[in-house]
C-alpha positions in Angstrom: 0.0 0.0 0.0 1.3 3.5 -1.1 -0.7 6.4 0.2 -0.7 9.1 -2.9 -0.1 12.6 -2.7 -3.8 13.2 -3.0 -4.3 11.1 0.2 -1.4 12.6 2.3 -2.8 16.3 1.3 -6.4 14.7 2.2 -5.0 14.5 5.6 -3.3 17.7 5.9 -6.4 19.9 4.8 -8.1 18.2 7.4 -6.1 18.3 10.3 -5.9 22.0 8.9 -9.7 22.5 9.5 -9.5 20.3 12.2 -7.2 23.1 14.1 -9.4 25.7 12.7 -12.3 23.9 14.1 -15.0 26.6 15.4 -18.2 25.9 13.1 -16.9 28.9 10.8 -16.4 28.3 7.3 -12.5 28.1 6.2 -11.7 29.9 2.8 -9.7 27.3 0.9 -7.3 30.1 -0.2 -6.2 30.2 3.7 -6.1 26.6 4.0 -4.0 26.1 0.7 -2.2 29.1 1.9 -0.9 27.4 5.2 -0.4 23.7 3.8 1.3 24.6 0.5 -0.9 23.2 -1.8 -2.2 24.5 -5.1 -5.7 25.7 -5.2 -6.5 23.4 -8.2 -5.3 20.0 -6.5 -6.8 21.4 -3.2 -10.2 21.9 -4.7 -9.7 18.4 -5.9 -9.2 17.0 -2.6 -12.1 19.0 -1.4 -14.5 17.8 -3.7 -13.5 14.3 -2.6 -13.5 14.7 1.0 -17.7 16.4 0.5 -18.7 14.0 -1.4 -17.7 11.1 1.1 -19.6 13.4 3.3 -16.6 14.4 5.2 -16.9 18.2 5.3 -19.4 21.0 4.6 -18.8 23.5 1.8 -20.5 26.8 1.1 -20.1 29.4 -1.5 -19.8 33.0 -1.5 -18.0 35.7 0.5 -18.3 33.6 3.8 -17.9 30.8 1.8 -15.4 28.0 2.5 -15.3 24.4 4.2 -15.7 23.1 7.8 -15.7 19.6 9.2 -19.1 18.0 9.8 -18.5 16.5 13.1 -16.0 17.0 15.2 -12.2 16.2 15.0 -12.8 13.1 17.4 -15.3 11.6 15.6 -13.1 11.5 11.8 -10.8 8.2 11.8 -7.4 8.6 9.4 -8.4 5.4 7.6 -12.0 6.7 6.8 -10.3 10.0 5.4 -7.6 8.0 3.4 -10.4 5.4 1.7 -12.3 8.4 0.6 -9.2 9.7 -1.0 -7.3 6.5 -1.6 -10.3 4.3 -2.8 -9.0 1.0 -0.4 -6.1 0.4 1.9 -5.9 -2.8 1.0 -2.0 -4.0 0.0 -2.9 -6.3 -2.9 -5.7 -6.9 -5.5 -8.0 -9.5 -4.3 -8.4 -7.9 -0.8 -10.0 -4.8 -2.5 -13.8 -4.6 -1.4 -14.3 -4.9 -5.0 -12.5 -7.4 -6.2 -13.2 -9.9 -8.3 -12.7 -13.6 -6.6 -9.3 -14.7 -7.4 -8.6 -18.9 -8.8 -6.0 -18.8 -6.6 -7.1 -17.9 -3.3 -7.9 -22.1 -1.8 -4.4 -22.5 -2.6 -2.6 -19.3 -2.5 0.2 -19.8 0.1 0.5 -15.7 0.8 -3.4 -14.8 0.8 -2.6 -15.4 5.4 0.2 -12.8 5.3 -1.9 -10.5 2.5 -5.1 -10.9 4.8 -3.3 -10.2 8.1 -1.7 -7.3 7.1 -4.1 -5.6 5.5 -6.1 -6.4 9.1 -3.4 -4.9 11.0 -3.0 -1.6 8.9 -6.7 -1.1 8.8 -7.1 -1.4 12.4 -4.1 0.7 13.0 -5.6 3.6 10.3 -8.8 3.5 12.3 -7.9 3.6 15.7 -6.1 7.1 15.2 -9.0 10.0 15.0 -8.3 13.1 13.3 -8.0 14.7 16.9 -5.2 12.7 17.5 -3.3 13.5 14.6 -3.6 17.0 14.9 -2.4 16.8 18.7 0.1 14.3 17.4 -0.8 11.6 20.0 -0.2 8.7 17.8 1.7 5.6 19.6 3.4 3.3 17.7 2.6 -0.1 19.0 6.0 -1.4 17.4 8.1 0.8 19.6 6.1 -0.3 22.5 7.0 -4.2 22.1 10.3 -4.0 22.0 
């Protein structure tokens, strides 16, 4: 799994309006402005993220974006599908996908399967809140 530039941006514009979180609408010139992104891929993202029903938009002079619930409530992985599409590392664990031949007798579908478990689970348990406040624990440095 290789998380694009359209799913690491993803995250970025909403930790942005995550820190900006007040119920105001956030013009994406300032948000674009303070994460470096151009306003073309940025509108992009944004019309990703609304349609997964992730933020709010308006239009206007007021107009701008705004998170729909609040920072707590948004997991990473739920912001990266709506970007990425699926999380899973290979083909035939894509929601999607079409049943492999190979899968009664495929001798990596375990490690395949288990890892795409473990990433999901990892992705999920970390809420936009988190991320912003940078409270994200690796689990790997804490078993050793």
């Amino acid at each position: 799994m290789i998380v694009s530039t359209k799913g690491r941006y993803a995250l970025r514009v909403m930790t942005d309006l995550a820190q900006q979180h007040n119920d105001e609408f956030i013009p994406l010139k300032d948000i674009v402005t303070r994460q470096g992104i151009s306003q073309k891929y940025a509108e992009a993202i944004m019309a990703l993220l609304s349609k997964a029903g992730l933020i709010e938009a308006t239009r206007g002079k007021t107009g701008g974006y705004r998170l729909n619930r609040a920072p707590k409530d948004y997991m990473v992985g739920e912001i990266l599908r709506a970007t990425e599409g699926t999380l899973a590392p290979v083909a035939c664990l894509e929601d999607d996908a079409v049943p492999c031949a190979h899968s009664k007798v495929c001798t990596t579908l375990p490690l395949w399967t288990e890892l795409n478990q473990i990433v999901t689970s990892f992705l999920d348990s970390i809420s936009l809140e988190d991320l912003t406040h940078k409270r994200i624990k690796s689990k790997a440095a804490t078993s050793k």
